[in-house]
N, C-alpha and C positions, 0 to 999 in steps of 0.2 A: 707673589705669584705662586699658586700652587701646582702640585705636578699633574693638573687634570687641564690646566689651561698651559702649561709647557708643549704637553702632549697635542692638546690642540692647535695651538702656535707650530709644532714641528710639523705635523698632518696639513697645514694649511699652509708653510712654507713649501716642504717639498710637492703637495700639488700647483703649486705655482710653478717652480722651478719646471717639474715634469709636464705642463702644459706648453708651457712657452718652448721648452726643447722642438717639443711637438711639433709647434708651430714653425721655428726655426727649420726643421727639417723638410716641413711639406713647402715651405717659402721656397728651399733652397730647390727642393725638386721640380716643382712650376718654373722657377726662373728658368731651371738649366733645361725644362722641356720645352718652354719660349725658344731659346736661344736657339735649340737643335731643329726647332718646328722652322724656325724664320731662315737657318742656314742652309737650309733644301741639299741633304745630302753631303756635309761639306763643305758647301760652297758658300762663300763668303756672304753675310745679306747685303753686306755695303752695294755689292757688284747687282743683286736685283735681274740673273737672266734666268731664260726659260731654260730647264734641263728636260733632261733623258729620263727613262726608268732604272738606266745607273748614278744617278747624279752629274753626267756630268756636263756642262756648258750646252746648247744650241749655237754655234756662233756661224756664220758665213764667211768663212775663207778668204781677204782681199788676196792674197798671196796666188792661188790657186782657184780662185773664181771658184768654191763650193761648199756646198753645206759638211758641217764636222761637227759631232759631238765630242767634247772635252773639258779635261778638267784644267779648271784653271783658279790658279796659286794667290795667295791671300797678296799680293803686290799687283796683279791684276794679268799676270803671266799665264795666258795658254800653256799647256803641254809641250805643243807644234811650235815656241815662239823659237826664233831664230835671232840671237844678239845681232842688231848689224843690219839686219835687212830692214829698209824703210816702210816696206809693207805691216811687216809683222811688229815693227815700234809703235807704227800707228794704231793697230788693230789694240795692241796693251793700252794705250792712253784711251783710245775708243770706251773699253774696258770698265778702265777706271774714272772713266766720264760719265757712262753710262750710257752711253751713243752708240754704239756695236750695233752694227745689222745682225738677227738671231733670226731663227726660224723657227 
């Protein structure tokens, strides 16, 4: 192998190398704008509710009979949840069931 085909072996390795980076990069940027596009805000996609123009939840109140925007926590926990109260246990599994009355 002479050094005109070394040279060209090097020029043809590193534009491999520097294309696939490339691609590595732009993959990785699409994924992670998937992931920010599908989590609306924040908000977890698992959970799937309507938000706000701050992000955060639509849910209806069982506790308090009313509509509330809020955020709520990658376990399926409102803001407003209150450990202990039956209402607000249920409204969390609602949640994470994806059965929440939302508006």
């Amino acid at each position: 192998m002479d050094d005109s085909d070394r040279t060209d072996q090097d020029r043809f390795e590193r534009f491999v190398r520097t294309t696939f980076r490339r691609a590595g990069k732009r993959y990785a940027e699409a994924r992670r704008a998937y992931h920010e596009g599908r989590e609306g805000h924040g908000l977890p996609a698992r959970f799937d509710l309507p938000t706000d123009d701050e992000g955060r939840a639509r849910l209806v109140c069982r506790r308090h009979a009313e509509r509330r925007a809020v955020r709520v926590g990658g376990d399926g926990r409102p803001d407003c949840f209150d450990a202990g109260h039956p209402d607000c246990e249920g409204c969390a599994e609602d949640v994470r069931e994806g059965v929440v009355e939302t508006w």
